[in-house]
MARGUBA-909993 format. One record per residue (C-alpha): residue in one letter; z, y, x. Coordinates in steps of 0.1 Angstrom, whole numbers. Example, Ala and Ser with C-alpha at 12.3 -4.5 7.8 and 13.67 -1.06 7.14 Angstrom:
MARGUBA-909993
<site residu="A" Z="78" Y="-45" X="123"/>
<site residu="S" Z="71" Y="-11" X="137"/>
end
This chain:
MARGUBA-909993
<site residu="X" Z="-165" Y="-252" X="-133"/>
<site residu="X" Z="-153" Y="-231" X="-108"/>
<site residu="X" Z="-142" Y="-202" X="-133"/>
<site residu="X" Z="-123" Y="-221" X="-152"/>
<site residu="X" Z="-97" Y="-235" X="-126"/>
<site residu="X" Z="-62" Y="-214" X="-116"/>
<site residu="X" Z="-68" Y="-194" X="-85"/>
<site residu="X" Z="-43" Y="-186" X="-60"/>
<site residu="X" Z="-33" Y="-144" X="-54"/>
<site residu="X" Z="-45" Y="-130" X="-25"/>
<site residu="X" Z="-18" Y="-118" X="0"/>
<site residu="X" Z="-7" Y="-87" X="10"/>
<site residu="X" Z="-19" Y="-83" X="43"/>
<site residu="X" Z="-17" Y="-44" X="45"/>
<site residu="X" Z="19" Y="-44" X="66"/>
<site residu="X" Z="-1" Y="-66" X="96"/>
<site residu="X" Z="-31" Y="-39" X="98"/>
<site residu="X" Z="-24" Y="-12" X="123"/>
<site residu="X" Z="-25" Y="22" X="108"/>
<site residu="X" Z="-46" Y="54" X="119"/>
<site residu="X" Z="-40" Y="62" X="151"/>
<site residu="X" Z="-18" Y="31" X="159"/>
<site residu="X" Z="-48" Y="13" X="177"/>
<site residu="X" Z="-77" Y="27" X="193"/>
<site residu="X" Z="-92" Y="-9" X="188"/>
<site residu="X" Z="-87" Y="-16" X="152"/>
<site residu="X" Z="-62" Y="-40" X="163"/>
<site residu="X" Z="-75" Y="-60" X="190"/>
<site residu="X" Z="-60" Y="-45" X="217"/>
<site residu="X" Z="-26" Y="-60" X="205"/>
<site residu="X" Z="-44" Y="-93" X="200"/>
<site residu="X" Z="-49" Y="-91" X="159"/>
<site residu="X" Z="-69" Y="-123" X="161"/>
<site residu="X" Z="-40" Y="-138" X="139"/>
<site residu="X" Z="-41" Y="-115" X="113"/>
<site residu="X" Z="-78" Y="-103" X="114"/>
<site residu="X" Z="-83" Y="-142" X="101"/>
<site residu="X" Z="-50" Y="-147" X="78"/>
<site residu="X" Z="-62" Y="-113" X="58"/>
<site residu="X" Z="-90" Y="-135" X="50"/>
<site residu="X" Z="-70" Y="-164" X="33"/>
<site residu="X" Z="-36" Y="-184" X="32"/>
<site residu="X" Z="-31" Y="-223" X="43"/>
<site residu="X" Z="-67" Y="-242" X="52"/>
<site residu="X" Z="-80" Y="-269" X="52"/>
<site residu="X" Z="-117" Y="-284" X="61"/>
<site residu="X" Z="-136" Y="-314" X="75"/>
<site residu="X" Z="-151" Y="-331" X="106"/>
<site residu="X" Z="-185" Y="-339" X="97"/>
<site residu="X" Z="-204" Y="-306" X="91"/>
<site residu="X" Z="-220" Y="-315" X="67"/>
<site residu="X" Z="-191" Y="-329" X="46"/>
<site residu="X" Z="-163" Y="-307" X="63"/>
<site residu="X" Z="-145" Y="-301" X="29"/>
<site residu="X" Z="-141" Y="-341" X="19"/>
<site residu="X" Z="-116" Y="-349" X="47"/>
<site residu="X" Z="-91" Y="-330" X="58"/>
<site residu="X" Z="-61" Y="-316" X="32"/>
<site residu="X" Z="-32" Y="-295" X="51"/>
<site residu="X" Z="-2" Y="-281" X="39"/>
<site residu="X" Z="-6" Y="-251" X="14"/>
<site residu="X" Z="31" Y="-242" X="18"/>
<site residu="X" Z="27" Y="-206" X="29"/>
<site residu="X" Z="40" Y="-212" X="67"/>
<site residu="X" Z="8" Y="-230" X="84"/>
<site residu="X" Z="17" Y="-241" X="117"/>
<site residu="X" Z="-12" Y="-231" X="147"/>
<site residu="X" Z="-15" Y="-240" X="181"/>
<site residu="X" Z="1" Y="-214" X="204"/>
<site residu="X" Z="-8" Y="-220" X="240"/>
<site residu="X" Z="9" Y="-258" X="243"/>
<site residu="X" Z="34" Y="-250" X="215"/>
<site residu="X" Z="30" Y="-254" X="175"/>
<site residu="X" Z="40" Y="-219" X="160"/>
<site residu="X" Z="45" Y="-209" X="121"/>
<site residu="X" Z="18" Y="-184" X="118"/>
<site residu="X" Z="47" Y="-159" X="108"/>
<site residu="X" Z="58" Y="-162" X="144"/>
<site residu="X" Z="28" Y="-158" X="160"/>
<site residu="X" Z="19" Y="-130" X="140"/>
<site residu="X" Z="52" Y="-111" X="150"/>
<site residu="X" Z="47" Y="-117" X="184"/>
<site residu="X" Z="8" Y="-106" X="185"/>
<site residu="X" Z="21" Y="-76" X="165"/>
<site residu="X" Z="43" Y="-61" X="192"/>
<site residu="X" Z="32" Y="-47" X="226"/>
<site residu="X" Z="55" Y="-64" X="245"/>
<site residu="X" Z="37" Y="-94" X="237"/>
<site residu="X" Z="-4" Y="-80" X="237"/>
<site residu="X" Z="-9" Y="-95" X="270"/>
<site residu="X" Z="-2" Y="-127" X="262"/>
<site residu="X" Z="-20" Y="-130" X="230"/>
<site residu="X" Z="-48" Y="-157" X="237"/>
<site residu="X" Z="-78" Y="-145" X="209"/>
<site residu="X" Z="-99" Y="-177" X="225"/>
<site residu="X" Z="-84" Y="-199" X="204"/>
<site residu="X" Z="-112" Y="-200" X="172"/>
<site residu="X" Z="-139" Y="-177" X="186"/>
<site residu="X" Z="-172" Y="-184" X="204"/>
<site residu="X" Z="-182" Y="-166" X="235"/>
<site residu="X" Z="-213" Y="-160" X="245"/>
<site residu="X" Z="-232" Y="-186" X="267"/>
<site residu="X" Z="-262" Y="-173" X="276"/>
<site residu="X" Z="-277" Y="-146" X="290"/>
<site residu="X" Z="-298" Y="-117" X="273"/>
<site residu="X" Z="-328" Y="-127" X="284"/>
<site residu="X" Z="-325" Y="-161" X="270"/>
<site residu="X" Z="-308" Y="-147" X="234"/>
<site residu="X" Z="-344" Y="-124" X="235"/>
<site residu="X" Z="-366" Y="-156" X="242"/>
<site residu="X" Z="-348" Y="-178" X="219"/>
<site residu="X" Z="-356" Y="-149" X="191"/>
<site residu="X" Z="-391" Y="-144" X="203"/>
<site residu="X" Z="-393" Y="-186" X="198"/>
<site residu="X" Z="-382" Y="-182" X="166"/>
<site residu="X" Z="-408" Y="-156" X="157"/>
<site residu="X" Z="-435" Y="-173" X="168"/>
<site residu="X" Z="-433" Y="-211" X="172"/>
<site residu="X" Z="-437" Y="-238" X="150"/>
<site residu="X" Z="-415" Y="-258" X="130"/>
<site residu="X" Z="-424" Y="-294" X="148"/>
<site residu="X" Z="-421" Y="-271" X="183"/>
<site residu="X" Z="-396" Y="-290" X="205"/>
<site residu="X" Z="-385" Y="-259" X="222"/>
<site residu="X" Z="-375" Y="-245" X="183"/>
<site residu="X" Z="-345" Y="-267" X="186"/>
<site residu="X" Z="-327" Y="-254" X="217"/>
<site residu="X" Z="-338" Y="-217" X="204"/>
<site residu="X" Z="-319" Y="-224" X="173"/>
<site residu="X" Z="-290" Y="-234" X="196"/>
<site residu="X" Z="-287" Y="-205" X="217"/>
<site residu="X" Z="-294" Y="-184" X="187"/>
<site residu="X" Z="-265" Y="-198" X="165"/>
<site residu="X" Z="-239" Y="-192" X="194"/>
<site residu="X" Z="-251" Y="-153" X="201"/>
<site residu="X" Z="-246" Y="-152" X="162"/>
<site residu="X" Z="-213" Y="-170" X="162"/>
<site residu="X" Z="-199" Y="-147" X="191"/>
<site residu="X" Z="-200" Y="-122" X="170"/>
<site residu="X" Z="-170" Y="-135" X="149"/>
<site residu="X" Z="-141" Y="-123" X="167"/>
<site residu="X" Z="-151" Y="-84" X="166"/>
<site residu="X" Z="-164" Y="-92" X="129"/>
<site residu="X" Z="-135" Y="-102" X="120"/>
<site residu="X" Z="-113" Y="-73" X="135"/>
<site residu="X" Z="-136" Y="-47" X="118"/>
<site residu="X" Z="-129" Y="-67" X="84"/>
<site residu="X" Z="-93" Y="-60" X="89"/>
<site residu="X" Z="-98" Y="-24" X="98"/>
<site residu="X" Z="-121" Y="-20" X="66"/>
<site residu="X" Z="-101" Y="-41" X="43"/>
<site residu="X" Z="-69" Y="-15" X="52"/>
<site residu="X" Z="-88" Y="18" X="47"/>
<site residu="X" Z="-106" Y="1" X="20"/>
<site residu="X" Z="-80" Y="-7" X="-2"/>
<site residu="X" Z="-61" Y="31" X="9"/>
<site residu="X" Z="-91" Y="48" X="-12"/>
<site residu="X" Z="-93" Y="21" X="-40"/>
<site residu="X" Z="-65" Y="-4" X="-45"/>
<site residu="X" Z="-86" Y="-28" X="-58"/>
<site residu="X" Z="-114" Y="-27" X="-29"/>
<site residu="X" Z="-134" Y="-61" X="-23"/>
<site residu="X" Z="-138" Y="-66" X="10"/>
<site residu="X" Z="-162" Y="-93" X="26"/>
<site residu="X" Z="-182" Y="-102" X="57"/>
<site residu="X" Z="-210" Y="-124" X="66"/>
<site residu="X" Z="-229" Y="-135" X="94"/>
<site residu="X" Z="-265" Y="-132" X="92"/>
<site residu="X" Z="-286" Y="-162" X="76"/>
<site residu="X" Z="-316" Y="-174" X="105"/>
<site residu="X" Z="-340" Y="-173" X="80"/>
<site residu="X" Z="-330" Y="-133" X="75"/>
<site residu="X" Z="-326" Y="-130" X="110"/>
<site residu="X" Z="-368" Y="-142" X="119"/>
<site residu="X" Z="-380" Y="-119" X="91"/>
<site residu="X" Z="-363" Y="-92" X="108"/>
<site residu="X" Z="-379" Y="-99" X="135"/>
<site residu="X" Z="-416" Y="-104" X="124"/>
<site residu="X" Z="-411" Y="-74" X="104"/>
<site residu="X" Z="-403" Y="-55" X="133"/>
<site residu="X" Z="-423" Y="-62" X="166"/>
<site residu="X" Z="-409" Y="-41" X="190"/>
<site residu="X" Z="-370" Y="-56" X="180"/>
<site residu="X" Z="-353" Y="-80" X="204"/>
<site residu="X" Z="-328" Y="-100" X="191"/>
<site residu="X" Z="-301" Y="-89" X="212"/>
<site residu="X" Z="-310" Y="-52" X="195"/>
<site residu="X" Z="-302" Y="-64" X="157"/>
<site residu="X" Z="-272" Y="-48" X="148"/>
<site residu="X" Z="-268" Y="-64" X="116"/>
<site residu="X" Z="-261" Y="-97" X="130"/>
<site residu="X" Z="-223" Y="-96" X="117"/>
<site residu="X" Z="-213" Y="-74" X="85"/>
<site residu="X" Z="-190" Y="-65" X="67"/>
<site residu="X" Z="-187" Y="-47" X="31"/>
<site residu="X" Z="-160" Y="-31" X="14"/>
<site residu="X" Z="-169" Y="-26" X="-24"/>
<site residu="X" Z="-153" Y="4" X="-39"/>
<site residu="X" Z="-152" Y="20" X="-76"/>
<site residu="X" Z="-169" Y="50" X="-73"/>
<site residu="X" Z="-199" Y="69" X="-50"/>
<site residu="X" Z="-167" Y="97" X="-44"/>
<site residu="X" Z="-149" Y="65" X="-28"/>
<site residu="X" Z="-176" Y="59" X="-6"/>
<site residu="X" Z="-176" Y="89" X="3"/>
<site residu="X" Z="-137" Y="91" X="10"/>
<site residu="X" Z="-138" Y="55" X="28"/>
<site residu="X" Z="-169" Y="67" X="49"/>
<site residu="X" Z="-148" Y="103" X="61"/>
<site residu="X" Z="-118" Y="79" X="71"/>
<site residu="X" Z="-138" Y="58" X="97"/>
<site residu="X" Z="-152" Y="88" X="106"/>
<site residu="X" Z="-121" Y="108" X="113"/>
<site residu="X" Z="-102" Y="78" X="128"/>
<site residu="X" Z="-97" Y="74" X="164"/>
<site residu="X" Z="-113" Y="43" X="166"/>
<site residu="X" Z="-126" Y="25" X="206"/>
<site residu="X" Z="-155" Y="13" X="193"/>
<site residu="X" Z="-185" Y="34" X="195"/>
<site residu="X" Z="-205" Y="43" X="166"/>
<site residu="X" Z="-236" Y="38" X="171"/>
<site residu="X" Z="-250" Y="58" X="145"/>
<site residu="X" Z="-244" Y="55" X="103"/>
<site residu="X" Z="-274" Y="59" X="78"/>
<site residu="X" Z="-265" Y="75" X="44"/>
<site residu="X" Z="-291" Y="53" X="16"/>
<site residu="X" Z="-268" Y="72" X="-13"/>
<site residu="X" Z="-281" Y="105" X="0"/>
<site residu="X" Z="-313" Y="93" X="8"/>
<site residu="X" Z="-321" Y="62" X="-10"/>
<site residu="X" Z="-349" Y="39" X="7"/>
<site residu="X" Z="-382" Y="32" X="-15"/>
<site residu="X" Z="-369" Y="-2" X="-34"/>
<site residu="X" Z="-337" Y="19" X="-48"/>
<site residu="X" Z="-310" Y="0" X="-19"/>
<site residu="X" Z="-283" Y="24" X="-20"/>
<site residu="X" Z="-254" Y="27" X="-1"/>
<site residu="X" Z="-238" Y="38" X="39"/>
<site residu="X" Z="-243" Y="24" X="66"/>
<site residu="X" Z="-223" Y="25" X="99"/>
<site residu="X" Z="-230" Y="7" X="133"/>
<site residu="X" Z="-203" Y="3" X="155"/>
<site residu="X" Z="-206" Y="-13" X="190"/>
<site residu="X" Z="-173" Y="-33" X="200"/>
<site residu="X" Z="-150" Y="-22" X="230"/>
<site residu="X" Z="-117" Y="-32" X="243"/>
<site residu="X" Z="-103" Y="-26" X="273"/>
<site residu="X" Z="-86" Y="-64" X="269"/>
<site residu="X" Z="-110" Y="-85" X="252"/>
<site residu="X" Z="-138" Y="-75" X="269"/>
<site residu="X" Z="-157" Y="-107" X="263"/>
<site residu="X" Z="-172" Y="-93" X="232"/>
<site residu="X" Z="-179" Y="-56" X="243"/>
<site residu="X" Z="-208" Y="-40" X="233"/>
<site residu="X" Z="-215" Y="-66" X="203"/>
<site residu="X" Z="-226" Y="-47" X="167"/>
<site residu="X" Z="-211" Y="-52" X="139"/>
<site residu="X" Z="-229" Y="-37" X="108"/>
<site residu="X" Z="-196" Y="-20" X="84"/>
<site residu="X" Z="-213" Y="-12" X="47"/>
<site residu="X" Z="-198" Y="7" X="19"/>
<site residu="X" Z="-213" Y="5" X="-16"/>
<site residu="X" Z="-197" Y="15" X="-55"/>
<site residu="X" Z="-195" Y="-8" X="-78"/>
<site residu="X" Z="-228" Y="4" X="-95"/>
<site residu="X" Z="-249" Y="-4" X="-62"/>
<site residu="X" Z="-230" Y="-35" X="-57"/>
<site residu="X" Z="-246" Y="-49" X="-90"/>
<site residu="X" Z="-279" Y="-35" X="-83"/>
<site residu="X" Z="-281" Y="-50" X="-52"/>
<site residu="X" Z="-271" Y="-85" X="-67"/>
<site residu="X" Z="-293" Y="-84" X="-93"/>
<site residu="X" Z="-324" Y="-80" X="-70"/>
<site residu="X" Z="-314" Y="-109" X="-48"/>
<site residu="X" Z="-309" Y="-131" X="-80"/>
<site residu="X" Z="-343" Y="-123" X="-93"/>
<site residu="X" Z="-359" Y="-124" X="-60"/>
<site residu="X" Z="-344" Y="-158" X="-55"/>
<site residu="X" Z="-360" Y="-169" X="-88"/>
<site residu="X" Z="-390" Y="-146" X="-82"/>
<site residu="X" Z="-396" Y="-163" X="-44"/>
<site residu="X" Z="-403" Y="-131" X="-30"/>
<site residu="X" Z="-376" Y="-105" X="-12"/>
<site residu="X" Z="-376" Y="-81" X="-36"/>
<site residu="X" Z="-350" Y="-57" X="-18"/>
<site residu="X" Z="-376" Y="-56" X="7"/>
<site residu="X" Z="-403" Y="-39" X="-18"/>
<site residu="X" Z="-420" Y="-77" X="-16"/>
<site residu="X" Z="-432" Y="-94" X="-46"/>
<site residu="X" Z="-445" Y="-89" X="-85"/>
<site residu="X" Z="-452" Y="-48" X="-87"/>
<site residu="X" Z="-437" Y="-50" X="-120"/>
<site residu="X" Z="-403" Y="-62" X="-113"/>
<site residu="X" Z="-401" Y="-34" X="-81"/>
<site residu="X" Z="-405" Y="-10" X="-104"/>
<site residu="X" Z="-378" Y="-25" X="-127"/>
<site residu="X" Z="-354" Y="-25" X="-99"/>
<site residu="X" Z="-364" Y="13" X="-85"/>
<site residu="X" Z="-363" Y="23" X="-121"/>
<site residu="X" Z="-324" Y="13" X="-128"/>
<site residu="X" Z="-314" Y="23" X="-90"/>
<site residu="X" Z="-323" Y="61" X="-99"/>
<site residu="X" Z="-310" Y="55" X="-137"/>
<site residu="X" Z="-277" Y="39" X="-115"/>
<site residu="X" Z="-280" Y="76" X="-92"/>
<site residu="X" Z="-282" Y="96" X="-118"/>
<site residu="X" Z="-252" Y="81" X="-137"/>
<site residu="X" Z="-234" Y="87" X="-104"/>
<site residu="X" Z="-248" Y="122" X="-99"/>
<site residu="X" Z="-267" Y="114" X="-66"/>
<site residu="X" Z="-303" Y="115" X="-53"/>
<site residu="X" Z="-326" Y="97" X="-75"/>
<site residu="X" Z="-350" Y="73" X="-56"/>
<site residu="X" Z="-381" Y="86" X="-44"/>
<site residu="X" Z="-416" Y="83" X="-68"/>
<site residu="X" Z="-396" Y="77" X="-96"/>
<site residu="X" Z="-394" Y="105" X="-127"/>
<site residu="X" Z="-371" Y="133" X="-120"/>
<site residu="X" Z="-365" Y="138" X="-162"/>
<site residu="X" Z="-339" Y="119" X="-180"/>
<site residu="X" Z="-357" Y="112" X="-208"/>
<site residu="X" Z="-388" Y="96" X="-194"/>
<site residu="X" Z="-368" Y="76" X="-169"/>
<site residu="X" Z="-348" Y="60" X="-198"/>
<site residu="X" Z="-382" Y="54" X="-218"/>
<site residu="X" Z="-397" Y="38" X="-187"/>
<site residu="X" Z="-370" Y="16" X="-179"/>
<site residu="X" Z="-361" Y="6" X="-217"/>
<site residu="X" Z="-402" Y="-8" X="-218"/>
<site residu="X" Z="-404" Y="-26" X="-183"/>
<site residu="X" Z="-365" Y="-43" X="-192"/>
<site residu="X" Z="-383" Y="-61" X="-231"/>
<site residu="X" Z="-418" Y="-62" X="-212"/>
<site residu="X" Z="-397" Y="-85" X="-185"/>
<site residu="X" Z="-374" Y="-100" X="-209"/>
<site residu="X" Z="-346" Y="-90" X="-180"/>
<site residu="X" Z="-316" Y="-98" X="-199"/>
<site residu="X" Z="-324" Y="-134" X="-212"/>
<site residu="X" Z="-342" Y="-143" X="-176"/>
<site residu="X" Z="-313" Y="-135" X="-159"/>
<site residu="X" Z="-287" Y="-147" X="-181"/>
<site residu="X" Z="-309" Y="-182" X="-183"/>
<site residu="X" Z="-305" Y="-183" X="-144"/>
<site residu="X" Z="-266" Y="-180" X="-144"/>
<site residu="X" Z="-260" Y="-204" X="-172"/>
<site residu="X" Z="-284" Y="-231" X="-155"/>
<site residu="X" Z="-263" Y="-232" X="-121"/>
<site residu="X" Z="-242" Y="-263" X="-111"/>
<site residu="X" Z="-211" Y="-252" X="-92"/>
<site residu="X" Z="-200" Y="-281" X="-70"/>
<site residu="X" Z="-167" Y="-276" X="-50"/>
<site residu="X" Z="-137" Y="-290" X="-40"/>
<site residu="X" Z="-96" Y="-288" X="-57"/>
<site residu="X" Z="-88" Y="-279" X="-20"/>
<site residu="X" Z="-108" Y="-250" X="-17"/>
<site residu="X" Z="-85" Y="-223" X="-28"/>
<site residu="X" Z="-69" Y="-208" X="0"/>
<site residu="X" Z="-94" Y="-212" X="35"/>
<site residu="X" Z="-101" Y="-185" X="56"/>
<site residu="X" Z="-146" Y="-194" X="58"/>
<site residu="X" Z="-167" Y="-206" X="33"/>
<site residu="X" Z="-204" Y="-220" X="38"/>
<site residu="X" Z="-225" Y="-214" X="4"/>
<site residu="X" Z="-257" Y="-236" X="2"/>
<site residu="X" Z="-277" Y="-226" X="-27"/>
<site residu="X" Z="-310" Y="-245" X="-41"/>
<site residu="X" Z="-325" Y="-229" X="-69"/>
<site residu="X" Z="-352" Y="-237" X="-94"/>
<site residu="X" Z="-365" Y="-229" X="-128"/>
<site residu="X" Z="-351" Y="-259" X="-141"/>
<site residu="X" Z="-315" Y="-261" X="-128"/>
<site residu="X" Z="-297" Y="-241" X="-94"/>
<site residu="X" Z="-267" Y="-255" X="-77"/>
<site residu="X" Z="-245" Y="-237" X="-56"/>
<site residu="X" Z="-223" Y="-263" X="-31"/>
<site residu="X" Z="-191" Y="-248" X="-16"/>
<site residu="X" Z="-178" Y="-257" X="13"/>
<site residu="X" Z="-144" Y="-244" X="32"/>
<site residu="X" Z="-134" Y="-242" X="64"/>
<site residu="X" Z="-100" Y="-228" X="83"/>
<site residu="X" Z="-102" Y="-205" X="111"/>
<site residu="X" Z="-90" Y="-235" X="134"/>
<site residu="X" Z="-130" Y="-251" X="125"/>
<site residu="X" Z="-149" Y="-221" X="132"/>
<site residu="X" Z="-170" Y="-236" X="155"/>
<site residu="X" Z="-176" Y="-270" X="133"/>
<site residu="X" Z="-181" Y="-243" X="103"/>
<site residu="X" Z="-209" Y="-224" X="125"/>
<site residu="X" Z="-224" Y="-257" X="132"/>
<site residu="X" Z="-227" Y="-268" X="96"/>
<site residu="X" Z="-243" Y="-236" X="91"/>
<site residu="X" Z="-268" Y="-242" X="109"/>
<site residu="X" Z="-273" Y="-280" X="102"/>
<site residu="X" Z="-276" Y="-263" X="67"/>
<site residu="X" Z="-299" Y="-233" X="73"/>
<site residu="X" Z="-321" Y="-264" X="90"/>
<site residu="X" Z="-323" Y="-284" X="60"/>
<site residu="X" Z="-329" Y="-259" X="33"/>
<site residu="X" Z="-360" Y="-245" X="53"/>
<site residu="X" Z="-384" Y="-272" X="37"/>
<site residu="X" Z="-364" Y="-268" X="3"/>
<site residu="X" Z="-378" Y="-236" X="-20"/>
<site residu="X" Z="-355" Y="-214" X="-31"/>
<site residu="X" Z="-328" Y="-229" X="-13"/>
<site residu="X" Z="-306" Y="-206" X="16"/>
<site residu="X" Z="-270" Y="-208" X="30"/>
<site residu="X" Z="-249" Y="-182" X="43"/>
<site residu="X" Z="-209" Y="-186" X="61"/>
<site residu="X" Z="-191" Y="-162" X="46"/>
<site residu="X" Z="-152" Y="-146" X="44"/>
<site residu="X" Z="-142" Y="-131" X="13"/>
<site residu="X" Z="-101" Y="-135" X="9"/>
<site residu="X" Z="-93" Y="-161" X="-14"/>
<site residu="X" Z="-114" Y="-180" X="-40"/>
<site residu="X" Z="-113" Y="-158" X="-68"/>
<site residu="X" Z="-125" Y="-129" X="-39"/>
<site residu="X" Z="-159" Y="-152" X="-30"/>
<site residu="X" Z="-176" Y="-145" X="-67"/>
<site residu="X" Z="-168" Y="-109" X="-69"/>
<site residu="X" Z="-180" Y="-103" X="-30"/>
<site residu="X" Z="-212" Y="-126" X="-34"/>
<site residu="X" Z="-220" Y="-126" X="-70"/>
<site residu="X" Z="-258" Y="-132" X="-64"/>
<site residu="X" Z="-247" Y="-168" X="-50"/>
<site residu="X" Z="-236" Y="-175" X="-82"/>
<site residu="X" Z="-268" Y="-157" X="-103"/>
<site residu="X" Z="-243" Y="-135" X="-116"/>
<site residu="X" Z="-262" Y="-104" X="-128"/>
<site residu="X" Z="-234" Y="-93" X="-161"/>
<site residu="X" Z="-222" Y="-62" X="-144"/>
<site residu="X" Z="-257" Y="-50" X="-141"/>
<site residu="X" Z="-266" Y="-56" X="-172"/>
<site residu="X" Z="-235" Y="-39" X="-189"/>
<site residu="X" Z="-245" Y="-11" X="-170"/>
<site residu="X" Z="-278" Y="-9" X="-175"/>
<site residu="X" Z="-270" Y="-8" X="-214"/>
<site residu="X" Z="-240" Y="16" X="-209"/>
<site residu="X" Z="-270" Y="40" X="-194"/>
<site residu="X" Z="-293" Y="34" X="-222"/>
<site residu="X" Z="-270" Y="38" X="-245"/>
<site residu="X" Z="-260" Y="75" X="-234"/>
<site residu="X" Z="-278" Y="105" X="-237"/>
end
């Protein structure tokens, strides 16, 4: 089992991020392609097929990973000094790993509306899925300088900050969509995201007023506060929308990358409801499915604000004692704790001894009531494009498979990828130990 195996450390990447007020551009503009992707892992290694990318391909895991540099091989060490200094900005090729867009708006809007609306046999469905995965794909590079920029500040206001990003899963992308007419796809500003995990609601607050306050390029867009104002299912946490732009790598200008901030208490919340709803079959977290378990989950987000002394969620009792009462019943009427911890103990893990130190990671979950299994598969930054392809090859097959969804991820090392996506590994024990530290106090 994964758990069980010895995990390399993550490294200190805090000396390659560019301080406050050292770059306008979080980086980019001095060509942090290099280090926006070594923060996320050490040596690599990965595949050809895209399917079976983590079977055939084992590179050296010495510490000094040697990368293409123009038509020279450079020790990453190198190449990160020289993309570090201004002299050498200009120079810095950040093509290497990351897609560009290929088509135009218009045909990113029509390939969204396709999805939306046509049918699964339809043969236009497969070229929509094309132009799709590359408008998602080309949002890697500025994904994956905001990661750098929030793992930094992150880890300024709590040490031991996780820090993740993700981009978004087709299937997540179509509801999205039908759940929101008016929306064109090239208007979903959620596509890439990134989340830093902090200890407390006053370090949200505190990693929130440092974006703020920094003298960042990149527009915000606009930030929406769910800790002050908590939406109807109990989601909690900030919110802030950033539109890329540098004046040097303009290719991905005016891209959106989603940055989100949550305490630990709203991390586990939030897992929780995607493990049940993945058990459940119905998105939960989107105030679908069985009206009992909604009101589970809106019950322990307010019992979670209160512990946290922040707005309680909307329709749900204001007094203490009734809220504990109410939330003590629907937790034995639901038999919460033993469903949950049956859905942990009943996943497979199957990954690879290799897997320990990449830089993306595809997660392909199937669940069911009588066994889960969560597949891992790793990828360096030098097969971002194969890993974006297996992706989708992945999202395609899972779509006639119930309770079965993939999503490419970047977490740090190994040991990172279970505390950042705990609900990929029905891992609900934080939740739970809150939820009887609340009951338990008066």
């Amino acid at each position: 089992m994964l758990a069980n195996r010895p995990l390399p450390q993550e490294p200190d990447v805090a000396r390659t991020v560019p301080r406050d007020g050292d770059s306008g551009d979080a980086g980019s503009d001095r060509c942090d392609a290099a280090a926006t992707a070594g923060s996320a892992a050490g040596a690599a290694g990965g595949g050809a097929d895209p399917a079976h990318a983590s079977d055939s391909i084992t590179r050296k895991s010495s510490g000094a990973r040697p990368e293409l540099f123009g038509n020279e091989i450079l020790d990453t060490r190198v190449r990160h000094l020289y993309c570090s200094e201004e002299l050498f900005a200009e120079s810095c090729d950040v093509s290497f790993f990351w897609a560009k867009r290929k088509y135009n708006p218009a045909e990113v809007n029509t390939a969204g509306q396709l999805l939306k609306t046509a049918a699964s046999e339809d043969p236009a469905l497969e070229h929509a899925l094309e132009v799709i995965n590359n408008w998602r794909s080309s949002h890697s590079f500025p994904l994956n300088t905001f990661q750098t920029t929030l793992r930094d500040k992150a880890r300024r206001v709590y040490p031991h900050a996780l820090v993740a990003q993700r981009l978004k899963r087709v299937p997540s992308i179509k509801k999205k969509l039908i759940d929101r007419p008016s929306m064109k796809l090239t208007q979903m500003q959620d596509i890439g995201g990134c989340r830093a995990v902090v200890e407390t609601v006053s370090d949200v607050v505190k990693l929130r007023e440092a974006y703020l306050k920094s003298e960042l390029r990149h527009r915000l867009h606009h930030q929406k506060d769910y800790v002050a104002e908590p939406r109807d299912s109990g989601y909690r946490s900030v919110h802030l929308i950033y539109e890329y732009a540098s004046d040097r790598t303009t290719t991905y200008n005016g891209l959106k990358v989603e940055v989100q901030i949550r305490s630990l208490h709203q991390h586990a919340w939030a897992t929780a409801v995607e493990t049940a709803g993945l058990f459940l079959q119905h998105a939960l977290k989107s105030s679908e499915g069985p009206e009992e378990w909604l009101e589970f989950f809106t019950l322990a987000s307010s019992a979670f604000a209160k512990q946290e002394r922040t707005p309680p969620v909307p329709n749900t009792p204001s007094e203490w004692r009734e809220l504990k009462a109410l939330l003590k019943k629907k937790l034995v009427d639901l038999t919460v704790e033993s469903r949950l911890y049956a859905y942990r103990d009943a996943l497979k893990v199957v990954d690879n001894p290799q897997l320990g130190e990449l830089d993306y990671y595809l997660l392909s979950q199937e669940v069911s009531a009588s066994g889960s299994r969560l597949t891992i598969t790793g990828y360096s930054k030098e097969q971002l494009e194969l890993a974006t392809a297996a992706y989708l090859a992945e999202e395609k097959r899972l779509q006639s498979v119930d309770g079965g969804q993939a999503v490419l991820v970047s977490a740090g090392p190994l040991q990172s990828l279970k505390r950042a996506y705990p609900n990929f590994y029905l891992d609900t024990g934080r939740f739970i130990e809150y939820l009887r530290q609340i009951l338990a106090s008066n």
